[in-house]
C-alpha positions as CSV (number, residue, x, y, z in Angstrom):
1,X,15.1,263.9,27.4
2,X,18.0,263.9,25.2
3,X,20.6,260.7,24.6
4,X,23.8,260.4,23.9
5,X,25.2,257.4,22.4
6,X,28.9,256.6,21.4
7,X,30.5,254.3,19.1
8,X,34.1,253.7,17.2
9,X,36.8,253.6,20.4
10,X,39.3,250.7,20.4
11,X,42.8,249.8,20.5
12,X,45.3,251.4,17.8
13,X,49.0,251.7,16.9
14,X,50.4,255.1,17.1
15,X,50.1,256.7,13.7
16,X,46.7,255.1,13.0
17,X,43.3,256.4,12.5
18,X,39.6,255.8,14.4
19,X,36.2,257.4,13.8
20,X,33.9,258.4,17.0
21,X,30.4,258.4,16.2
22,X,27.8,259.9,18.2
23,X,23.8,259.6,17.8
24,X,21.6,262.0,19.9
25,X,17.8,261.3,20.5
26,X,15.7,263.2,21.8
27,X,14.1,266.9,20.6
28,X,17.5,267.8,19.2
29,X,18.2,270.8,17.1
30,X,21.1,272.3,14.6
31,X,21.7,274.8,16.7
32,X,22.6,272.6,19.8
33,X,26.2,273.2,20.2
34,X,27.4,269.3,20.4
35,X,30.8,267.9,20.2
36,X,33.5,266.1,22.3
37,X,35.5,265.7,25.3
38,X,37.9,263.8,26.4
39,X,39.1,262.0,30.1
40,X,42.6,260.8,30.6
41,X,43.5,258.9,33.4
42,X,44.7,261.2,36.4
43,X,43.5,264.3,34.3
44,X,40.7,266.4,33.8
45,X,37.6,266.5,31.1
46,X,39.1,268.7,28.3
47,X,37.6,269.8,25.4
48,X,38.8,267.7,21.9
49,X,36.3,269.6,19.3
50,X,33.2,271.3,18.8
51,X,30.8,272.2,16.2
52,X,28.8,275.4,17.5
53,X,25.5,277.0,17.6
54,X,26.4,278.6,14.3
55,X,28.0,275.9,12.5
56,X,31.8,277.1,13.6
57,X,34.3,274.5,14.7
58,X,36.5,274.7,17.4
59,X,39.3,272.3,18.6
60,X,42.1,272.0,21.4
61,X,45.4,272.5,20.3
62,X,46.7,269.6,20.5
63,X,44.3,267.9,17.9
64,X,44.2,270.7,15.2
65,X,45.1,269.4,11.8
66,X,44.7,265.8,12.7
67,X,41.0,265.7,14.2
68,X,38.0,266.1,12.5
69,X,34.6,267.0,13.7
70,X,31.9,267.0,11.2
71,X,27.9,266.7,12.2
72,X,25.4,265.5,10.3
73,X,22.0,267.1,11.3
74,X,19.8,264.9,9.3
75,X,20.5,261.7,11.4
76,X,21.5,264.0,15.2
77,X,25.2,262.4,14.7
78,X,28.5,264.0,15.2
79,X,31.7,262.5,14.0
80,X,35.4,262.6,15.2
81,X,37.9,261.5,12.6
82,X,41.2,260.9,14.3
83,X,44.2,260.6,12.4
84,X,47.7,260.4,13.4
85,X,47.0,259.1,16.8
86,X,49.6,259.2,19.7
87,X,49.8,257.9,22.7
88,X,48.6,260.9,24.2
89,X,45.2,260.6,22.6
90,X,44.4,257.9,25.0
91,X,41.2,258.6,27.2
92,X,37.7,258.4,27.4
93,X,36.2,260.5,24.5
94,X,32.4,261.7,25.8
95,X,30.0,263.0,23.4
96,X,28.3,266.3,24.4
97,X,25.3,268.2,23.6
98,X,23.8,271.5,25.1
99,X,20.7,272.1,24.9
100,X,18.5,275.0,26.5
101,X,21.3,276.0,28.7
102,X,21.7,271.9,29.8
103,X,24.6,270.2,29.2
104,X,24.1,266.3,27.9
105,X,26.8,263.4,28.3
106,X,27.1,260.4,26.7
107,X,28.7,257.4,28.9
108,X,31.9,257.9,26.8
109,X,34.2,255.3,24.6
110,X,37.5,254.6,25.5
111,X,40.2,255.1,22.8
112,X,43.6,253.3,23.5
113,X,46.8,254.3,21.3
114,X,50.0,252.2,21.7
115,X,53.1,253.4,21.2
């Protein structure tokens, strides 16, 4: 069974930064594409970024050049380094992991930006 927990959501001002953290347990492997989403009220799940099967990174548009993923396989955590925030960062941010096929969810962490 694999587990998905986040950590690093809060309240921040509009230009400020936060780091999501994400530990998996579980028989977890490199090669598990694992990432994150995002939930904003009155909206649907969207993709934020992604680290890939083979290492590649991908990431919505509207986060390129001030998100961050980054995965460290050693611990099974993933990182989201959010700079610049906006208002319009505000949502739920779930952690994600598939594995064999499966997709995994963490419970998510709620990230609040004021303007």
């Amino acid at each position: 069974q694999v587990q998905l927990v986040e950590s690093g959501g809060g309240l921040v001002q509009a230009g400020g930064s936060l780091r999501l953290s994400c530990a998996a347990s579980g028989r977890i492997f490199s090669g598990n594409p694992m990432g994150w989403y995002r939930q904003a009220p009155g909206k649907q799940r969207e993709l934020v970024a992604l680290v890939a099967s083979g290492g590649s990174t991908n990431y919505a548009d509207s986060v390129k050049d001030r998100f961050t993923i980054s995965r460290d396989n050693a611990k099974n955590t993933v990182y989201l380094q959010m700079n610049t925030l906006e208002p319009e960062d505000t949502a739920i941010y779930y952690c994600y992991l598939n594995r064999y096929g499966m997709d995994y969810w963490g419970k998510g962490t709620l990230v609040t930006v004021s303007s």
